[in-house]
C-alpha positions in Angstrom: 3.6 -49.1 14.7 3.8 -51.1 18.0 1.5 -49.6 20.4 2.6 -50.7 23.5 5.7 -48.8 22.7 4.3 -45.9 20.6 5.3 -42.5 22.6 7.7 -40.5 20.7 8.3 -36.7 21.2 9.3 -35.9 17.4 5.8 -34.7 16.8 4.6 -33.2 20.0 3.9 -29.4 20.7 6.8 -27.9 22.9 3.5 -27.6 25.6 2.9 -31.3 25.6 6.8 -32.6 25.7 6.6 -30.3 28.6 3.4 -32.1 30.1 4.6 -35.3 29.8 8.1 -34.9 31.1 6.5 -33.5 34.1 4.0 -36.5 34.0 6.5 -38.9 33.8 8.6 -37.2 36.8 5.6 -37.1 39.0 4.5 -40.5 38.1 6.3 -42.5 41.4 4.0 -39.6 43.6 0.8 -40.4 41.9 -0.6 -42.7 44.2 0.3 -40.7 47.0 -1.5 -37.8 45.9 -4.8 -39.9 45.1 -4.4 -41.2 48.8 -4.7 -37.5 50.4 -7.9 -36.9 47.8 -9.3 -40.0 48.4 -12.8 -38.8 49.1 -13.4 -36.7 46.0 -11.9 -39.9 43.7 -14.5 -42.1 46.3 -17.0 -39.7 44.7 -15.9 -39.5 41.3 -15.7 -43.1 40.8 -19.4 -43.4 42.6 -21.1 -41.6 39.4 -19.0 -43.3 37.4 -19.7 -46.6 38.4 -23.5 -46.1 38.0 -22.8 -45.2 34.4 -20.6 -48.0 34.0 -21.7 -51.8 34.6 -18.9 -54.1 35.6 -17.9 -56.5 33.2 -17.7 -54.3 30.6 -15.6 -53.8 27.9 -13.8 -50.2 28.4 -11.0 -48.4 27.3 -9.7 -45.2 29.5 -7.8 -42.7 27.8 -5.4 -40.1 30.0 -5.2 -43.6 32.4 -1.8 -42.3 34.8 -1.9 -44.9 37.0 -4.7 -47.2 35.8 -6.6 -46.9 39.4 -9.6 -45.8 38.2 -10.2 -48.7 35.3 -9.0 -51.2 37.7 -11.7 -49.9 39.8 -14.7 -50.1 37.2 -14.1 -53.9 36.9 -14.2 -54.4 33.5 -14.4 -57.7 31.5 -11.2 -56.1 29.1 -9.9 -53.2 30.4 -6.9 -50.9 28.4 -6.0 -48.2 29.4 -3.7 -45.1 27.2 -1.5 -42.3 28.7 1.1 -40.7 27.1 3.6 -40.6 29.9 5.8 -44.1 29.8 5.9 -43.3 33.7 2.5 -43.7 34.5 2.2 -46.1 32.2 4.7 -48.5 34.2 3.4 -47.7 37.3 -0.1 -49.3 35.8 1.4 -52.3 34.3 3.1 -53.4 38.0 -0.5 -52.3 40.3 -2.6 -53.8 37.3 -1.4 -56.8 35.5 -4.5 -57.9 34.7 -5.2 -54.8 32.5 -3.7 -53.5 29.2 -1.6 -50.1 29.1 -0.1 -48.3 26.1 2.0 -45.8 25.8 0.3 -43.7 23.2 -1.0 -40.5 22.1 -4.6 -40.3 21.7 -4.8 -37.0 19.1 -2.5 -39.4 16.9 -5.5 -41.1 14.8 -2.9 -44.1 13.2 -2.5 -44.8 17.2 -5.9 -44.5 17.8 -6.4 -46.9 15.3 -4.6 -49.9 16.3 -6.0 -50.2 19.4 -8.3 -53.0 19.8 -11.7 -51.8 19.7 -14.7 -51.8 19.7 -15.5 -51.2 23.5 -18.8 -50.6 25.3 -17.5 -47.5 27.3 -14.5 -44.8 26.6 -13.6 -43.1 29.4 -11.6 -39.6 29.4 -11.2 -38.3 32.3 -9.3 -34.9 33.3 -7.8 -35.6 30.2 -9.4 -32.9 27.4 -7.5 -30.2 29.6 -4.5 -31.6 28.7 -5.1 -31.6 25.1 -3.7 -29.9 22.1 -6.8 -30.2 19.9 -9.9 -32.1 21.9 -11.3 -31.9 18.7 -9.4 -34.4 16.8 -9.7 -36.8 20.3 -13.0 -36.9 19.5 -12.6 -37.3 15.8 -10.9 -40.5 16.4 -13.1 -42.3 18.6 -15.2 -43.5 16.0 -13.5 -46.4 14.9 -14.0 -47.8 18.7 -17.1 -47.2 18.8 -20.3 -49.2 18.0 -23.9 -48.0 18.1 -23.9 -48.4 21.7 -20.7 -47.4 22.4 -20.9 -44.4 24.8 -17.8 -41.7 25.7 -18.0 -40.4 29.3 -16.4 -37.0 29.6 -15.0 -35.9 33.0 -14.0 -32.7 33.6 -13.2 -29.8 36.3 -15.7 -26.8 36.1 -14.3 -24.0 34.7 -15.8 -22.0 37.6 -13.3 -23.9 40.5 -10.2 -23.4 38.0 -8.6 -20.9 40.7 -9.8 -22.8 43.6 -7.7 -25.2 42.0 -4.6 -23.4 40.9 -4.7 -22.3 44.7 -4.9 -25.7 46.1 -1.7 -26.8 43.7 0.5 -23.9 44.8 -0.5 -24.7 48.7 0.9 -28.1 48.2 -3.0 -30.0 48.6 -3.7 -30.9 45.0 -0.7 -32.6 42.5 1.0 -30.0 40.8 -0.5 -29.8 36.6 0.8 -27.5 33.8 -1.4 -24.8 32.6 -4.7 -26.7 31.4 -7.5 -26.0 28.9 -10.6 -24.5 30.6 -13.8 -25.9 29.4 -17.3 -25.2 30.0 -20.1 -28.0 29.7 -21.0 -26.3 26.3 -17.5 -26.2 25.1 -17.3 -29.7 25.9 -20.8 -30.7 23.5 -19.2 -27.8 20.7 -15.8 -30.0 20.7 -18.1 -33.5 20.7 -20.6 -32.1 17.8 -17.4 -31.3 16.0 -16.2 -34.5 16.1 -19.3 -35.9 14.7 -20.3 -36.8 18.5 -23.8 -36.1 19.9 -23.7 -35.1 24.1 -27.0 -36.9 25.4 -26.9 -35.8 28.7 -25.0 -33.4 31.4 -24.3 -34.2 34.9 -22.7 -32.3 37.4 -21.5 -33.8 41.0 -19.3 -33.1 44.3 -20.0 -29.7 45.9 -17.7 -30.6 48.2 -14.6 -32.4 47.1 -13.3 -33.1 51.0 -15.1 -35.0 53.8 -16.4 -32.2 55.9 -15.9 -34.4 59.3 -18.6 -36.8 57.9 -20.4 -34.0 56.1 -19.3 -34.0 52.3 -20.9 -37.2 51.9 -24.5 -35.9 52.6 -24.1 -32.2 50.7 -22.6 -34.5 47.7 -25.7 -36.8 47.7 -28.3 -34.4 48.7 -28.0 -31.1 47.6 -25.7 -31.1 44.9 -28.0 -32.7 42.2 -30.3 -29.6 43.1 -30.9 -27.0 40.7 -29.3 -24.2 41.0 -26.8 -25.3 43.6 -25.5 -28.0 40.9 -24.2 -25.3 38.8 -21.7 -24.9 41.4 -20.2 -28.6 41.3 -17.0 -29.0 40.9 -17.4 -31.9 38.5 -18.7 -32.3 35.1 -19.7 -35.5 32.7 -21.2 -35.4 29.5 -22.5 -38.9 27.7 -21.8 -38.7 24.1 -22.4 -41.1 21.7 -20.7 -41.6 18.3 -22.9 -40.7 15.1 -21.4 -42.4 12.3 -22.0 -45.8 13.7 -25.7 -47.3 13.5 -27.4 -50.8 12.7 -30.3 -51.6 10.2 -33.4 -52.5 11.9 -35.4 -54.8 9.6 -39.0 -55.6 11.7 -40.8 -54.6 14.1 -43.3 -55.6 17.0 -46.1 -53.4 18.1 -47.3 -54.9 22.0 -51.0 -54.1 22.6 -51.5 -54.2 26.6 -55.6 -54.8 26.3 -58.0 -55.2 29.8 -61.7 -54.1 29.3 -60.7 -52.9 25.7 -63.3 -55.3 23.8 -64.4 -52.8 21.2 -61.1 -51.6 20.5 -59.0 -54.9 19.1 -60.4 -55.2 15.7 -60.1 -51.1 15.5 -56.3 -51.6 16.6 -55.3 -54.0 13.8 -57.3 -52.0 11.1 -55.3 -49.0 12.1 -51.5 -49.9 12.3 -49.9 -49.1 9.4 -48.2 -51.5 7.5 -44.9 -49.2 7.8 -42.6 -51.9 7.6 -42.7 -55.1 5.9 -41.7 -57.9 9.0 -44.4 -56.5 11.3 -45.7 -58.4 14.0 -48.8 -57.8 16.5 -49.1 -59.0 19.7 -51.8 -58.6 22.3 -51.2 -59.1 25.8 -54.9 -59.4 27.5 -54.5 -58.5 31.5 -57.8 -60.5 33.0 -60.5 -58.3 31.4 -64.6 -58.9 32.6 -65.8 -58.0 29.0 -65.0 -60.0 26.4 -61.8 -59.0 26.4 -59.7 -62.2 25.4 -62.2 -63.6 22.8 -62.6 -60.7 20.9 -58.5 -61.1 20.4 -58.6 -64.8 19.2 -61.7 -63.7 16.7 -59.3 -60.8 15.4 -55.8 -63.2 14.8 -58.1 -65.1 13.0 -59.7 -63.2 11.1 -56.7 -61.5 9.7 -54.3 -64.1 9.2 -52.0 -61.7 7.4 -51.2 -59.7 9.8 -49.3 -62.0 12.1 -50.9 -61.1 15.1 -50.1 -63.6 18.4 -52.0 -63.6 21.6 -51.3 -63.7 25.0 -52.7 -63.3 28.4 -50.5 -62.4 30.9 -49.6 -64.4 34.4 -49.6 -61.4 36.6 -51.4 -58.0 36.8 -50.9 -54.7 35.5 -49.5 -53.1 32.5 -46.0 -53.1 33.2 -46.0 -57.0 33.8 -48.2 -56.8 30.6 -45.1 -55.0 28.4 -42.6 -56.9 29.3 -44.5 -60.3 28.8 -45.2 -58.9 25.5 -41.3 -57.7 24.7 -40.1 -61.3 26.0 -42.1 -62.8 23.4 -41.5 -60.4 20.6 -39.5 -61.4 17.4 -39.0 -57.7 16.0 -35.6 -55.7 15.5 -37.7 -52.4 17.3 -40.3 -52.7 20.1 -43.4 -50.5 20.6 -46.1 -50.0 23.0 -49.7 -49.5 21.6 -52.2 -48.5 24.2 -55.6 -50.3 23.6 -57.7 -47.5 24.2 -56.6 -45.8 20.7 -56.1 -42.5 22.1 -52.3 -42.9 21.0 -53.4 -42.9 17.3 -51.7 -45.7 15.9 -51.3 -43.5 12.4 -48.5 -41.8 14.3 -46.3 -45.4 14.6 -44.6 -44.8 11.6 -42.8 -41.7 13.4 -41.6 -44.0 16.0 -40.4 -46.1 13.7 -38.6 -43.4 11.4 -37.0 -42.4 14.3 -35.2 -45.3 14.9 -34.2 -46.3 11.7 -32.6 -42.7 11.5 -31.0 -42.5 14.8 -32.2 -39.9 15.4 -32.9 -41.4 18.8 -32.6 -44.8 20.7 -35.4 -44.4 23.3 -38.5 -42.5 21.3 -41.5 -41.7 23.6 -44.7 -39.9 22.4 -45.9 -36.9 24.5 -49.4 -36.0 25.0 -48.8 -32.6 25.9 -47.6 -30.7 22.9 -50.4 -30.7 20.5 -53.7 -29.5 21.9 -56.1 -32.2 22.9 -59.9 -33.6 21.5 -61.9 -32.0 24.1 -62.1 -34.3 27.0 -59.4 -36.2 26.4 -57.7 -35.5 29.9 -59.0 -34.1 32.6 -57.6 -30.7 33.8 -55.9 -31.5 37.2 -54.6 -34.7 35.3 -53.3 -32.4 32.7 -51.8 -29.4 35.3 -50.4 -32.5 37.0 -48.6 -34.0 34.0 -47.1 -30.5 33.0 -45.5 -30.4 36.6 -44.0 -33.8 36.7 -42.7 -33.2 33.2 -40.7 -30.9 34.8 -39.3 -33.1 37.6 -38.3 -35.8 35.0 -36.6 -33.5 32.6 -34.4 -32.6 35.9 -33.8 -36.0 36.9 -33.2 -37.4 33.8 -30.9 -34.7 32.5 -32.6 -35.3 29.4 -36.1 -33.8 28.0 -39.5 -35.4 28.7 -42.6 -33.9 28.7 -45.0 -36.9 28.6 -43.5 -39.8 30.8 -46.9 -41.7 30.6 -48.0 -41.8 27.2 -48.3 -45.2 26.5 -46.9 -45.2 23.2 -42.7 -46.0 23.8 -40.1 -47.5 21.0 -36.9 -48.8 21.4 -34.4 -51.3 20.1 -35.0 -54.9 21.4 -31.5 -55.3 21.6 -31.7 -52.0 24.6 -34.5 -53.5 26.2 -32.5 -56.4 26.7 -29.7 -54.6 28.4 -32.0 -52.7 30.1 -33.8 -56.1 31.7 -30.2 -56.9 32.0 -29.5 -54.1 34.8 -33.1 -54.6 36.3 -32.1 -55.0 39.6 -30.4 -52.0 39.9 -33.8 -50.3 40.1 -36.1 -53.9 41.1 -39.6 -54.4 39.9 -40.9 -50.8 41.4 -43.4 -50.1 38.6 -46.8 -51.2 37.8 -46.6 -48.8 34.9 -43.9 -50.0 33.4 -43.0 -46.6 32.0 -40.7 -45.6 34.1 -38.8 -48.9 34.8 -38.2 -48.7 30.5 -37.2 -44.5 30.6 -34.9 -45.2 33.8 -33.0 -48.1 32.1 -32.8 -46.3 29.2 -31.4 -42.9 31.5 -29.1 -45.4 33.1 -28.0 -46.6 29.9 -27.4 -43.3 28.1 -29.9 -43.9 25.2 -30.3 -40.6 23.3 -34.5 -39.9 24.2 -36.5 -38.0 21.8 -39.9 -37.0 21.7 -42.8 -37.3 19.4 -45.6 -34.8 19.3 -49.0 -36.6 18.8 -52.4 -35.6 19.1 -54.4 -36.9 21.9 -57.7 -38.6 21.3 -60.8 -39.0 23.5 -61.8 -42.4 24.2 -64.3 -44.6 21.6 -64.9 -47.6 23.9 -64.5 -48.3 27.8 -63.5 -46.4 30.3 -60.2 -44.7 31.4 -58.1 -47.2 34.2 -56.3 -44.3 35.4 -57.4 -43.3 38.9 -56.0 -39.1 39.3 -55.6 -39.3 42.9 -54.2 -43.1 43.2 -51.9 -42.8 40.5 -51.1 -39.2 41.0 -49.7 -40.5 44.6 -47.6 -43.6 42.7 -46.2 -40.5 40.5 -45.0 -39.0 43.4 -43.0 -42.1 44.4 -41.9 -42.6 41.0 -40.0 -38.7 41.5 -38.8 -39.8 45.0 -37.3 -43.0 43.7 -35.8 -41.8 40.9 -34.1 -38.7 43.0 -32.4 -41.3 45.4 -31.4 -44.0 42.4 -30.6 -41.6 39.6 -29.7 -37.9 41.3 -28.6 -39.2 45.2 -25.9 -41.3 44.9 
């Protein structure tokens, strides 16, 4: 099958022939009618491109006119539409792009294109659909493990706002379309052996509002509550029949004023995984610190532990001089002070290797505590801000500083990639690894451990200081994550 030809009615549904005829007749108009909606498409394509990094290989299915990939910049762009019309419109604006003719619910089609691609795109395109289903069934063969399937879609609750605009003559004419809530959309995806990480919803108001629309968009539409009533809808999926085999590991020990706690650390780790690797990254400690680390790698010269002091200050700087330096397929953070216990590592681990999620974090606040293991306003405080994150984040996380964090090395180094999206804004370095990995679309999972009270040293967390950094962290994230 050639599939720059492909396109055939023989097998199509009397609905779709009927779709497509009507697509190819309006296909001259198309660019006229994006030109009078330019502002929502402005807004559309905002979200879409902070989901999307330029340079990246993607493939858009339900194209039309090929604006929209041409304006995500990719490295290798191709883009599929059913409608021969639209299609050649594409070709002449975009030559730099590829465009089949095709039918994307046809898996030999599907097939033959030439995958794999970082990002598939499908945009107002499941309404069209005879069996979304199947779409998604297709996909997989495009996919790799971090492959990721952005889902755009009209809320169902607009659908006769809509119908109304097309029979005033202010929105381009479409034959009668499926009508999908956000959970039919993750029903269809789970069918298709697809998992929907996240929901987003965006544009309250789809025109400019004499300067207006861009502030409501931006500012109160990612509230909650009010973003229910967004017109716009994307869901992240991700494809679960592709993975990759991990093989090692490397557990980073940040370690200031933690002395008595090295030898204790080693001791303690499970050896989960054959290829393990230890390394502690001493931050400028007063006690001891540093020695106590070069008595402890050699003393146990089986357990391949390296050492490292680190050129700046604070923990984030510490974790990232540590993941730099790391060897291992997975990354982990092990806080010093053992309150993490390290017996719980091999969950992290497990995790990962099953896929069952791609950015694992431990939370601190499921399990009850050893008693004085937080302090109470530390603890009300962490509830509430679990709260905020979960919102931002569009994805669940109750404990955003535990120390204890795992992820592929191979994600870390796309999300060091992206850095400057964000900049170096955290001393933690908590937040700079769980917004990379929101930005990124990493399926985040959470493992329950039981919080331990302190053997050694004191705690380096200061409520009031850090409670105010927190606060930042929630501002910051609203304006680069929610306020676009």
């Amino acid at each position: 099958m050639d599939a720059s030809t492909y396109g055939g009615e023989g097998d199509m549904s009397a609905r779709k022939r009927d779709t497509r005829r009507l697509a190819d007749a309006s296909a001259p108009e198309r660019r006229k009618w994006l030109a009078r909606a330019a502002f929502f498409h402005q807004e559309d394509l905002r979200y879409l491109k902070f989901l999307i990094p330029e340079g990246a290989r993607v493939l858009e299915l339900g194209c039309g006119t090929g604006d929209l990939l041409a304006a995500l910049k990719p490295s290798f762009g191709v883009g599929v539409d059913f409608s021969a019309g639209m299609i050649a419109q594409a070709r002449h604006a975009h030559p730099d792009l590829t465009f089949l003719v095709g039918d994307i619910e046809d898996a030999a089609f599907v097939r033959s294109l030439p995958g794999p691609f970082d990002v598939i795109v499908v945009v107002d395109t499941l309404g069209a659909l005879d069996d979304c289903q199947a779409m998604f069934a297709n996909l997989h063969d495009l996919c790799t493990r971090e492959t990721r399937v952005v889902v755009g879609y009209f809320s169902h609750l607009w659908y006769p706002a809509l119908k109304l605009a097309e029979a005033t003559g202010m929105k381009m004419p479409q034959p009668p379309q499926n009508v999908l809530s956000r959970a039919d959309v993750r029903a269809l995806a789970a069918l298709g052996d697809f998992d929907a990480i996240k929901d987003e919803t965006r544009v309250l108001s789809p025109a400019r509002l004499f300067g207006l629309g861009r502030l409501v968009n931006r500012f109160l539409a990612p509230l909650p509550l009010i973003g229910s009533l967004c017109l716009r809808h994307f869901t992240v999926c991700r494809s679960l029949r592709r993975s990759a085999e991990v093989r090692s590991v490397t557990v980073v020990i940040p370690a200031r004023n933690e002395r008595g706690n090295i030898e204790a650390a080693v001791k303690r780790i499970p050896r989960f995984v054959e290829a393990l690797e230890i390394i502690f990254v001493e931050g400028h400690s007063r006690d001891g610190t540093w020695e106590e680390i070069e008595r402890v790698a050699a003393a146990y010269p089986d357990c391949n532990i390296k050492a490292m002091r680190q050129s700046g200050t604070g923990k984030g700087d510490a974790v990232f001089a540590g993941f730099d330096a790391a060897r291992g397929d997975v990354l982990m953070i092990l806080d010093a002070d053992l309150t993490m216990p390290p017996e719980q590592l091999p969950k992290f681990w497990d995790a990962i290797c099953s896929s069952k999620g791609e950015f694992v974090n431990g939370s601190r606040l499921i399990y009850p505590m050893e008693q004085e293991a937080m302090r109470v306003l530390n603890l009300i405080a962490n509830k509430a801000f679990s709260l905020l994150f979960t919102w931002l984040l569009s994805q669940r996380f109750t404990d955003t500083l535990c120390g204890t964090k795992a992820l592929r090395r191979s994600d870390y180094a796309r999300i060091k990639a992206a850095r400057s999206y964000f900049g170096e804004f955290d001393p933690f370095g908590d937040f700079e690894l769980i917004f990379g990995a929101s930005k990124l679309g990493l399926k985040a999972v959470e493992i329950p451990i039981r919080y331990a009270s302190r053997t050694y040293g004191e705690t380096q967390i200061s409520r009031f200081r850090h409670g105010f950094m927190l606060l930042r962290m929630v501002l910051f994230a609203f304006m680069r994550i929610k306020a676009m």
